[in-house]
C-alpha positions in Angstrom: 226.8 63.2 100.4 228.5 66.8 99.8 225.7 69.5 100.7 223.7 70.6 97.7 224.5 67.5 95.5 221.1 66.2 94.4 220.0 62.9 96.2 219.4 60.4 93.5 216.7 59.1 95.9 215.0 62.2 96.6 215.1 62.7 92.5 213.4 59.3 92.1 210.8 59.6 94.1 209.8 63.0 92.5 209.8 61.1 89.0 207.6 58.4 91.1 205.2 60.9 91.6 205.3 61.9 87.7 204.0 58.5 86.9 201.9 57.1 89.2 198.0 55.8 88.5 195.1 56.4 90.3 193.6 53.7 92.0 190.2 52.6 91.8 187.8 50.6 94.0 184.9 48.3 92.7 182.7 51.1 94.7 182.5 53.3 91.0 178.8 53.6 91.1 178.6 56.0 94.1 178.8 59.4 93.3 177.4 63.1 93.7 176.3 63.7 90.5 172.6 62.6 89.6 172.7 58.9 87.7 169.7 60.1 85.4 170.9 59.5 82.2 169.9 56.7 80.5 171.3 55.4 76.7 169.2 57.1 74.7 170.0 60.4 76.5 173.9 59.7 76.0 173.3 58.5 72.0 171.7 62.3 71.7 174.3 63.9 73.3 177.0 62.2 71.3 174.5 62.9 68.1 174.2 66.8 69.3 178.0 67.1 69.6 178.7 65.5 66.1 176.1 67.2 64.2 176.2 70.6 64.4 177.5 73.6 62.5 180.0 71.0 61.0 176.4 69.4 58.7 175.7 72.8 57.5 179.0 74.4 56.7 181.1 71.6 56.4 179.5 69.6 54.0 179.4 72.0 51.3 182.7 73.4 52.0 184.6 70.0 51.3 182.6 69.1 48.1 183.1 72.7 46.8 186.8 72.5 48.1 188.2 69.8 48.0 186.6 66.8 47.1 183.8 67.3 44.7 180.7 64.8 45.2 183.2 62.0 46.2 182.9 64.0 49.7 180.3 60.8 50.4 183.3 58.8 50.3 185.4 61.5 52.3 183.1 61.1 55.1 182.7 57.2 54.8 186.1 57.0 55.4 186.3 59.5 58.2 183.6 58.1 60.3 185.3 54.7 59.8 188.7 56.5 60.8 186.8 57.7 63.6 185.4 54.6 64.9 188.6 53.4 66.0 188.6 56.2 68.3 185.3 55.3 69.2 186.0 52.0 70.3 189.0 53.3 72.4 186.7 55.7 74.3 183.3 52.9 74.3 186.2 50.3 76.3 187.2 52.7 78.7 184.0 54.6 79.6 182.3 51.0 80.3 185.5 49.6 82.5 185.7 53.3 84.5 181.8 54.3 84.7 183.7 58.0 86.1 183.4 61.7 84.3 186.9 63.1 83.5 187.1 61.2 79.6 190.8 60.8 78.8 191.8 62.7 81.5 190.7 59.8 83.8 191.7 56.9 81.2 195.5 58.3 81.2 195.9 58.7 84.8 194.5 55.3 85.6 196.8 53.6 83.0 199.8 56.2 82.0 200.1 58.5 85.1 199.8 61.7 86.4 201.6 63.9 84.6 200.0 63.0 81.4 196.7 62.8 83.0 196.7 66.3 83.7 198.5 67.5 80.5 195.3 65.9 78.4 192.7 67.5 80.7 195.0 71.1 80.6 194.4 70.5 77.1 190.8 69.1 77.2 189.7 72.1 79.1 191.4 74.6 76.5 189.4 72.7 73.7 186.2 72.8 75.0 186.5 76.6 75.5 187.7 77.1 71.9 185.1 74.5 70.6 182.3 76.7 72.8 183.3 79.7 71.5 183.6 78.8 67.6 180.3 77.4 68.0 178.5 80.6 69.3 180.1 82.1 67.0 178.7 80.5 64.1 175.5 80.8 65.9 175.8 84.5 65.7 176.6 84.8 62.5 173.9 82.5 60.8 171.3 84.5 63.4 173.1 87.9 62.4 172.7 86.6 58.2 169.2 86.0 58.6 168.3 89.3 59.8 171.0 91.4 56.9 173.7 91.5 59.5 171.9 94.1 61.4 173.4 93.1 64.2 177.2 93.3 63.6 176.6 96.5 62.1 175.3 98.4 64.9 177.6 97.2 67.3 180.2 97.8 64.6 178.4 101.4 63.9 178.5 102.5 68.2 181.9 100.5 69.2 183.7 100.8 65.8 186.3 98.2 64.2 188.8 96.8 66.5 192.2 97.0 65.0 194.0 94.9 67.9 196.3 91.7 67.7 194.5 88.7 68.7 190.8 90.5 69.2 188.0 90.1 67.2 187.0 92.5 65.0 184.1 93.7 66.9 182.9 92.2 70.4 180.3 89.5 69.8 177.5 90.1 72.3 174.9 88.0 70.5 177.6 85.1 71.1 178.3 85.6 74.5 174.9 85.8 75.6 174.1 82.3 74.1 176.8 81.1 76.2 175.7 82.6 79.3 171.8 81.6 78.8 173.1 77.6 77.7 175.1 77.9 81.2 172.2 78.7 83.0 170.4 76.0 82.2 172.6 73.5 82.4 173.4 74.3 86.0 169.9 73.8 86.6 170.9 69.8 86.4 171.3 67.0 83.9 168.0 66.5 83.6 166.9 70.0 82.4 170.4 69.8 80.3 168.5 66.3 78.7 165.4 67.7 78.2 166.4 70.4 76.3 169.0 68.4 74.5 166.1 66.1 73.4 163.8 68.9 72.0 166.2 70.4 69.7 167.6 67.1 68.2 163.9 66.4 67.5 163.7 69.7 65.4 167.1 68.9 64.0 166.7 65.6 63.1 163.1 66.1 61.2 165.0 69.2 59.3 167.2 66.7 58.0 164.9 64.0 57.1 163.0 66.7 55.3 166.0 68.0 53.6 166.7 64.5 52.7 163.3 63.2 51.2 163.2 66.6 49.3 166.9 66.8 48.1 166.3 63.0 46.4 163.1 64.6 45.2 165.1 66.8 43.4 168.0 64.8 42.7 169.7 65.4 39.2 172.1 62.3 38.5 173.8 64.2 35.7 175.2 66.7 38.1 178.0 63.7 38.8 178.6 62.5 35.4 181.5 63.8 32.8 180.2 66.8 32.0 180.0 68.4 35.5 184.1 67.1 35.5 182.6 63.5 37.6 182.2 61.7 40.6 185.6 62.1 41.7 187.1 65.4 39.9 190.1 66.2 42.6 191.1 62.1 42.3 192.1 60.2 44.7 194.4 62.5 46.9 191.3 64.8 46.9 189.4 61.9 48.8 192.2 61.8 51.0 192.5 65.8 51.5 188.5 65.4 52.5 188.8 62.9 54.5 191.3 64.9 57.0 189.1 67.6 56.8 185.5 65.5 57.6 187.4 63.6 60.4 186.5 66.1 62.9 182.8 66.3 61.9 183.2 63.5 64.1 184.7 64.6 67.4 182.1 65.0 69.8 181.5 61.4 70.7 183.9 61.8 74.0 180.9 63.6 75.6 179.2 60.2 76.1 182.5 59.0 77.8 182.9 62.4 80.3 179.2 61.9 81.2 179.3 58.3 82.2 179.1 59.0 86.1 175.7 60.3 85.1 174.8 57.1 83.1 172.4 54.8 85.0 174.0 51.5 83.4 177.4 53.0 81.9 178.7 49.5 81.6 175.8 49.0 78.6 175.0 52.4 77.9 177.9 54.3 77.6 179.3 51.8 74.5 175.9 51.5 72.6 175.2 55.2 72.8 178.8 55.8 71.3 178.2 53.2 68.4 174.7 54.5 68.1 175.8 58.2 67.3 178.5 57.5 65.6 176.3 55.5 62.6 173.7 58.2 63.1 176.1 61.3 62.5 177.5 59.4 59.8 174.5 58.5 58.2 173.2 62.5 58.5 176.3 63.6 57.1 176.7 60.7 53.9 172.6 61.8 53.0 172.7 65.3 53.3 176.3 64.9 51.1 174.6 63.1 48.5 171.6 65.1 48.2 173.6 68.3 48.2 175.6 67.3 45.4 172.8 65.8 43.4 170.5 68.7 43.6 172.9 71.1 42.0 176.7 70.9 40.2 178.9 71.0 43.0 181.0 73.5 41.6 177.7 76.1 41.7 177.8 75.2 45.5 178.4 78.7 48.4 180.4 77.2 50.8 179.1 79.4 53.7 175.5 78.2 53.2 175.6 75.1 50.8 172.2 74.0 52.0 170.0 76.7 51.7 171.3 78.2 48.6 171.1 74.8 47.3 167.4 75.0 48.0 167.4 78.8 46.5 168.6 77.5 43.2 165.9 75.0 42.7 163.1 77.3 43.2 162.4 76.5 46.8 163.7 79.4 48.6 161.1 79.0 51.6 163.1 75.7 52.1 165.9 77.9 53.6 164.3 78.8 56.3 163.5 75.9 57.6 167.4 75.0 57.2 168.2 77.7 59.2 165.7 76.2 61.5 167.5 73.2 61.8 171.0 75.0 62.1 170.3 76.8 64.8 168.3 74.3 66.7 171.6 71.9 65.7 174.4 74.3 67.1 172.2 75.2 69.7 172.1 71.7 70.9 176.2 71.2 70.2 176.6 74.8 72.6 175.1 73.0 75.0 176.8 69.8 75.4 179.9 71.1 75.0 179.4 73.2 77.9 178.1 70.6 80.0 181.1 68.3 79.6 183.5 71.0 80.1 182.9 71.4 84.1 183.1 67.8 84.2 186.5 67.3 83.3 187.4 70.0 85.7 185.0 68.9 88.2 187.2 65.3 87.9 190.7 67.5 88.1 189.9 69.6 91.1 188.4 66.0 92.8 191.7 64.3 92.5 193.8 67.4 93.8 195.6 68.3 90.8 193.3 71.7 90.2 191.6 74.0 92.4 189.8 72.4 94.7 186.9 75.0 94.5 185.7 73.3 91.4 184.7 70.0 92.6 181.7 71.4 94.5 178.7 69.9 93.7 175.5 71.3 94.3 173.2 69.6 96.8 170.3 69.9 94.7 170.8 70.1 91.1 173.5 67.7 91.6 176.0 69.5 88.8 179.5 70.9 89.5 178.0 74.4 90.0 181.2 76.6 90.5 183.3 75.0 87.2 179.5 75.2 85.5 179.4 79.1 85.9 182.5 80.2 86.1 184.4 78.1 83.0 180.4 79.4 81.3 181.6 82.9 81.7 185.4 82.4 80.8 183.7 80.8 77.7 181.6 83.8 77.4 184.4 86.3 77.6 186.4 84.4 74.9 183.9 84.7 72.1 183.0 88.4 72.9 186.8 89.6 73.0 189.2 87.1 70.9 190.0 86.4 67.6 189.3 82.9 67.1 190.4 82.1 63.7 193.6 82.1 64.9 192.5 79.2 67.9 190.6 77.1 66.3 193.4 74.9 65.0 193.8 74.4 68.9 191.0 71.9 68.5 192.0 69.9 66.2 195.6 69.4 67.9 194.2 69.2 71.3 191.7 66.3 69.9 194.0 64.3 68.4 196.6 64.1 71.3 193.5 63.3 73.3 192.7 59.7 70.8 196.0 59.5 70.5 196.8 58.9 74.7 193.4 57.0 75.0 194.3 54.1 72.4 197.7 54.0 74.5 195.6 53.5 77.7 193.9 51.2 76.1 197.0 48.8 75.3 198.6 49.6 78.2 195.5 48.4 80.1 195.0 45.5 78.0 199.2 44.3 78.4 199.5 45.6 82.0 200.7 42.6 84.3 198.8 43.0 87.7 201.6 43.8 90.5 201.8 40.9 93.2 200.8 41.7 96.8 203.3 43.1 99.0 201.2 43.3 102.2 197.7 41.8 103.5 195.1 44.0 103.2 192.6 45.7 105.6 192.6 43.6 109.2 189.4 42.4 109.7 187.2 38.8 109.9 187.4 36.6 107.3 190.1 35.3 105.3 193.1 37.4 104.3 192.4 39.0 100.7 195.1 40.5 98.5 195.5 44.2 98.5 194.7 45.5 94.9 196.3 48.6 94.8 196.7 49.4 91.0 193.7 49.7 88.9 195.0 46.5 86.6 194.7 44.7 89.9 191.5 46.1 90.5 190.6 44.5 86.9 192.1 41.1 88.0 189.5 40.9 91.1 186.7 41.8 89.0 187.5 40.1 85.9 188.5 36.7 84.8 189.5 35.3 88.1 192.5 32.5 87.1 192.2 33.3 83.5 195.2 34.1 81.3 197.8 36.3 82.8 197.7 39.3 80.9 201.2 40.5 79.8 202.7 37.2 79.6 203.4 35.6 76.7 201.0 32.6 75.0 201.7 29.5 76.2 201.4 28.1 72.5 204.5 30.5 71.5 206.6 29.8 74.8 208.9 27.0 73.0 209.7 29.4 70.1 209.7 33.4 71.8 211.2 32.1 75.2 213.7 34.8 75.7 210.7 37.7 75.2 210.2 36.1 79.3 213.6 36.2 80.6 213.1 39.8 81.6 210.7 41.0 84.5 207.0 40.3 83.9 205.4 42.8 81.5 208.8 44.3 80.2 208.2 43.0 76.9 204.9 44.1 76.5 206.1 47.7 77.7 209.1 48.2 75.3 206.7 47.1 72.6 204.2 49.8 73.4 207.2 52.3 73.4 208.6 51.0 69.9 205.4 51.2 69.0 204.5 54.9 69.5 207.8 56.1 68.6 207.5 54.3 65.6 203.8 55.5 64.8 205.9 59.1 65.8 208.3 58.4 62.6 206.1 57.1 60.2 203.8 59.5 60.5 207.0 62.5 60.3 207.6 60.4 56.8 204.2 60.0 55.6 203.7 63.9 56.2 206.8 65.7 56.1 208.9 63.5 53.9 208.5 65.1 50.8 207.7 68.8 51.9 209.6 69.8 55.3 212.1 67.5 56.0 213.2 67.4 52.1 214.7 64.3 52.5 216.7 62.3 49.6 214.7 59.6 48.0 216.8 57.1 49.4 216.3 58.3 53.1 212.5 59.1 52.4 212.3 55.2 51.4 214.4 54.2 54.3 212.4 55.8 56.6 209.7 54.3 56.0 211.1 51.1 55.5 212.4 51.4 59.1 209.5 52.9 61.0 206.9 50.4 59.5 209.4 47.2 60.2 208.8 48.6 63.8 206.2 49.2 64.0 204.6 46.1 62.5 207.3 43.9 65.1 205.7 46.2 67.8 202.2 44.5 66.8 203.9 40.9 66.2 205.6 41.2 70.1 201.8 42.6 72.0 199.9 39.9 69.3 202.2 37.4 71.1 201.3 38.6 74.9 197.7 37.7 76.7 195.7 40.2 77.6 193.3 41.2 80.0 190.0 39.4 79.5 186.5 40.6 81.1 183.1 38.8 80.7 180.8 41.3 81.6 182.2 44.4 80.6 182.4 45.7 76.7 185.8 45.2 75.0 186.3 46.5 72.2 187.5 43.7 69.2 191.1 43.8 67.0 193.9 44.1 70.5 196.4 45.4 69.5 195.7 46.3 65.4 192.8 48.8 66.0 194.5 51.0 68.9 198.3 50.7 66.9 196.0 52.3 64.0 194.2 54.7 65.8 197.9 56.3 66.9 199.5 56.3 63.1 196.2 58.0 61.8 196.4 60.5 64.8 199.4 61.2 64.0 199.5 61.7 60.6 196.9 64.1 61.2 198.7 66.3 63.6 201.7 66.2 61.4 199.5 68.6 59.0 199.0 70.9 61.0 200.6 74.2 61.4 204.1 75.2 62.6 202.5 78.2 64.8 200.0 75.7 65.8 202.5 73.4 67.2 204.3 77.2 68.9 200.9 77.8 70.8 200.3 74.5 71.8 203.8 74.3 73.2 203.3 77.7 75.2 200.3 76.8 76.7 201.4 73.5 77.7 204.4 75.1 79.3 201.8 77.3 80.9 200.2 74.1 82.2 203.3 72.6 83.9 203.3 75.6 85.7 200.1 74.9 87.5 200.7 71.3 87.7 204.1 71.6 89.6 202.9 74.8 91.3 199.6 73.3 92.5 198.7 69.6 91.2 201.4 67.5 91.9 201.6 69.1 95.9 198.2 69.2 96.4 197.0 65.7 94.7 195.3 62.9 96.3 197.7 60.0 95.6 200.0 61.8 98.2 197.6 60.7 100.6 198.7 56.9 99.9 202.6 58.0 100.0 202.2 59.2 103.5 204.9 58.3 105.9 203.1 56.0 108.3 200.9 54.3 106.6 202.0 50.9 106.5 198.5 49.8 104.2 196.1 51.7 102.6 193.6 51.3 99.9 191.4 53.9 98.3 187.4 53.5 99.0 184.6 55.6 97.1 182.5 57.7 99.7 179.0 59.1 99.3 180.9 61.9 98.3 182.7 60.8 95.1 186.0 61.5 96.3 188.4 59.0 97.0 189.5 59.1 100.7 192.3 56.9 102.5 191.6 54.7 105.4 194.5 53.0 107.3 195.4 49.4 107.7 194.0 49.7 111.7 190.3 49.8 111.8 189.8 52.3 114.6 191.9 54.9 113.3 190.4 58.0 111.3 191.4 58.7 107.8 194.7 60.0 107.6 194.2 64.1 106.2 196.2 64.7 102.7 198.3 67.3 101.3 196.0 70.3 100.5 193.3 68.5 102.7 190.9 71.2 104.6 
C-alpha cells in the first residue's frame, strides 16, 4: 500500500469502535451507590420532577394562550403522548437496573457514539432545566416580597447590557442551587427525605386548591358567552398540547436513579406509571378548576392561580399557593440536581468522560465530585446567563433523548443474539457459551429456547420467505432504518410542508403519501419478526406500534422548534465530538475487550460498579485498559 493512503482496515476498525455496545453481566445489582430507594421514593421523585413550576405557570398560560378551558384536553392528550415515552423508559430501567437513563439504553443497544452524544446532551439539559428552575424560584420569592430583591442588586450592580448575560446576576438563584447541592451530597437518603416533605406540602396545596376551586366553580364561565369550551378549535387543542407535553418530562429521573432502587425490576416501572397518572391527574384538576373559577380570558398568565384566588375574594388563598410553589420547585431543583451527577457519574465510569467524576464517596455513597462541581457550574449558569435564550435547549435535548430510547427499545426487542465464536471462561463444569453482547446477555436470562427474536414467524415463513434469505436480523435492521428515516420525512411534511419547505400541493401530498407507505411497511416487516420475550422482567405492551409512534410524535415536535435552536444545538454537539474523539473514544472501557492478546474476555461487575476485564486464563490478573491508572 503507497505510504499515506488510508488503510481501509485501519478505517474500519475506527468505525468499529463508533458503534459498539456495552456489555453487561447478570451481576447488575452490585454497585457503589446506596440501594435505599424504594418505589414510593422513585414515584415522588418522578411526581417532583413533573410537577413543578410547569402547575403554576403553565397551566394558566396555555388556557389564557392558547387553548382556552379545552387546556384539560391539551393535557389529556399530552400525558397520553407522554406515556409512550414512559413505557420506553419503564422497559429499559427494569431490563438495565444501572444510572446513566438513555445514555446507558443507547450504548447498550445503538453504540457508543450515540451513547455519548445523548448524555453530552442529557448533561446540558439538566443544567439549563436547573437553572430555569431557580430562576423561577427567585422570581416568585422576589414577587412576594415587591421585588425588593432584584432591585437592590439592580440599584448596587446596575443593569447588564451584555449579549447572552442576564440582566442582573441572580444571587437568590444561585444560592438555592448551591444549598440543594449540599444536601444532596449528603446521600440519597437525606436527598428522599427531603423530597418527601415537600411533596407532602405540595400535594395538600393542591388538594386544597382543588376542593376550594370546585367550591367555587362557575359552569357558565365555559358556556357561549365566555366564547366556549373550545374557543381556539381544534388546532388550538393541538397548539396546547405541544406546549403541555413537557409538563411531563421529568419521569426519566426514576430511570437514571434505578442503581439506587432496592427492586428496580418492579419499582422502577410502577413508580413511572404511578407519577405519570399522578402529574396528570394534578395538572387536569387544577386546569379545570382554574378555568371554572373565573373566564379564562380574565386569567394573568404569570400567576393564574393566585390571582384566580384574588378575584374571588379569597386573597389569603394566595399565599398558601405560593406555599405550594415554592415547596413544588423546590422539590423539582432538587431532583434535577440529583440525577444530573448520575448521568455523568455513568459517563466517567465507562471511560468516555473524565474519570474524576465517577468517584464515589465511601460514606454518603453519592458521586461526590460530579455532585459539587456540575452543583456549582449549575450555580454559575443562573447567576451570569441569559436563559431565555437556552431554554429551548430543553425541549430539543428531551426529545432526541425519547426519540433514541424508543429506537433502543426496537432495536433490543428485534436484535438477533450473535452465536458463540469461542468457549467461555476455562474452568469446571460444562462448557457455557460466551455472551458477549447485551442481547445475548438477554437470551441467558430470558426465555431460554423460546422464539428467536429477529427472525421471522414461523406462521408467515411460506408467504415472506425471501425477508430470510439475507443474514439473520438484516431484515429487522433495514426496517428500523426505513422506519426512522421515514418518521424523519413525515414529520419534515407534517411541520414544514406548508410553511418552510413551501412545497407544491402535489409534492406536499406525495410526501406524505410516500413517507407514511414507509413507514407503515416498516411496522408490517418488525410486526412480521419475533421478538425478545422475558417472563420476569416488565415489557412494555404494543412492539413495534407504541415505540414507531413515540419517534413520529418526537419528531414532529422538534420540527417546531427554532432555526437558531437547531444552530446551537448543532454547535454544541460539534463541541461534544470534540471531547468524545479527544478523550472518550481513547480512554473508554470497551478498549479493554479489543486488546491485542486477549483471546476471551467477558466483562464482570465488581464491588466497585465498574466493569473490569478478566482473561480467558484463570491465574492471570486483569489486563489494565486504555486510560487505566
Amino acid at each position: 500500500m503507497a505510504p499515506g493512503r488510508p488503510c481501509a482496515a485501519g478505517l474500519a476498525r475506527f468505525c468499529q469502535k463508533l458503534k459498539r455496545q456495552k456489555p453487561l453481566d447478570d451481576s447488575t445489582m452490585e454497585t457503589l451507590l446506596q440501594r435505599c430507594l424504594s418505589t414510593l421514593d422513585l414515584t415522588l421523585l418522578g411526581v417532583g420532577s413533573m410537577v413543578g413550576s410547569g402547575l403554576y405557570v403553565l397551566t394558566g398560560t396555555v388556557a389564557k394562550e392558547i387553548s382556552g378551558p379545552a387546556v384539560i384536553v391539551s393535557f389529556a392528550v399530552a400525558a397520553v403522548a407522554s406515556l409512550m415515552a414512559a413505557l420506553c423508559y419503564a422497559e429499559f430501567g427494569a431490563r438495565v437496573p444501572r444510572t446513566g437513563s438513555a445514555y446507558l439504553f443507547t450504548y447498550v443497544s445503538v453504540g457508543e457514539l450515540w451513547a455519548f452524544l445523548i448524555g453530552w446532551n442529557l448533561v446540558l439539559e439538566y443544567i439549563i432545566a436547573g437553572a430555569a428552575v431557580a430562576r423561577a424560584w427567585s422570581g416568585y420569592l422576589d414577587a412576594m416580597f415587591d421585588h425588593r430583591i432584584q432591585n437592590f442588586t439592580e440599584a448596587h450592580l446596575g443593569v447588564w447590557q451584555v449579549p447572552f448575560l442576564a440582566r442582573s446576576p441572580d444571587w437568590l438563584a444561585a444560592g438555592i442551587i448551591l444549598l440543594a447541592s449540599a444536601f444532596i451530597s449528603c446521600g440519597a437518603r437525606v436527598s428522599s427525605w427531603l423530597n418527601h416533605t415537600l411533596s407532602a406540602v405540595s400535594m395538600v396545596v393542591i388538594l386544597f386548591m382543588v376542593v376550594l376551586g370546585f367550591i367555587l366553580a362557575r359552569p357558565s364561565n365555559w358556556g357561549e358567552g365566555e366564547g366556549g369550551f373550545a374557543p381556539f378549535g381544534f388546532s388550538g387543542i393541538m397548539s396546547g398540547t405541544a406546549t403541555c407535553f413537557y409538563a411531563f418530562v421529568g419521569f426519566d429521573v426514576i430511570a437514571a436513579s434505578s442503581e439506587e432502587a432496592r427492586d428496580p425490576k418492579r419499582a422502577v416501572p410502577l413508580a413511572i406509571a404511578l407519577s405519570l397518572g399522578l402529574a396528570a391527574t394534578a395538572y387536569i384538576l387544577v386546569s379545570t378548576v382554574l378555568t371554572l373559577m373565573i373566564p379564562w380570558h380574565s386569567l394573568n398568565p404569570n400567576s393564574a392561580l393566585a390571582d384566580a384566588f384574588y378575584q374571588r375574594g379569597y386573597g389569603w388563598a394566595g399565599y398558601l399557593v405560593a406555599t405550594g410553589s415554592i415547596c413544588a420547585m423546590t422539590t423539582g431543583q432538587i431532583n434535577g440536581l440529583f440525577c444530573l451527577p448520575r448521568i455523568v457519574y455513568a459517563m466517567a465510569a465507562d471511560g468516555l468522560f473524565f474519570t474524576a467524576f465517577d468517584y464515589v464517596h465511601p460514606r454518603t455513597q453519592v458521586p461526590l465530585l460530579g455532585t459539587l462541581v456540575f452543583g456549582a457550574l449549575t450555580a454559575l449558569v443562573t447567576l451570569l446567563l441569559d436563559l431565555e435564550a437556552l431554554v429551548q435547549f430543553l425541549s430539543i435535548g428531551t426529545l432526541l433523548a425519547y426519540t433514541f430510547v424508543a429506537i433502543s427499545v426496537l432495536v433490543l426487542r428485534f436484535q438477533t443474539a450473535s452465536q458463540p465464536s469461542s468457549p467461555s471462561l476455562a474452568g469446571s463444569g460444562p462448557k457455557a457459551k460466551e455472551y458477549s453482547s447485551f442481547s445475548d446477555h438477554l437470551e441467558l436470562v430470558g426465555t431460554g429456547q423460546g422464539p428467536q427474536p429477529g427472525r421471522l414467524r414461523p406462521a408467515l415463513r411460506p408467504y415472506l420467505g425471501f425477508l430470510d434469505r439475507a443474514s439473520p436480523g438484516a431484515a429487522t435492521r433495514w426496517a428500523i432504518c426505513g422506519l426512522v428515516v421515514s418518521a424523519i420525512a413525515l414529520g419534515c411534511g407534517l411541520m414544514l410542508g406548508d410553511s418552510v419547505l413551501r412545497l407544491p400541493h402535489w409534492a406536499y401530498l406525495l410526501l406524505l403519501l410516500c413517507s407514511a407507505v414507509a413507514f407503515l411497511l416498516s411496522l408490517l416487516v418488525l410486526g412480521a419478526h419475533q421478538q425478545q420475550r422475558l417472563k420476569d422482567t416488565f415489557q412494555m405492551p404494543l412492539v413495534p406500534l407504541i415505540p414507531a409512534l413515540s419517534i413520529v410524535l418526537n419528531f414532529c415536535l422538534m420540527m417546531k422548534l427554532s432555526y437558531l435552536t437547531w444552530v446551537r444545538f448543532t454547535i454544541w454537539l460539534l463541541m461534544g465530538l470534540l471531547v468524545y474523539f479527544g478523550y472518550g473514544i481513547w480512554h473508554s472501557k470497551e478498549n479493554w475487550r479489543e486488546s491485542p492478546g486477549l483471546v476471551t474476555a467477558h466483562y464482570v461487575a465488581f464491588p466497585d460498579s465498574r466493569l473490569e476485564e478478566t482473561a480467558q486464563d484463570p491465574g492471570r490478573a486483569p489486563a489494565q485498559g486504555p486510560g487505566s491508572p
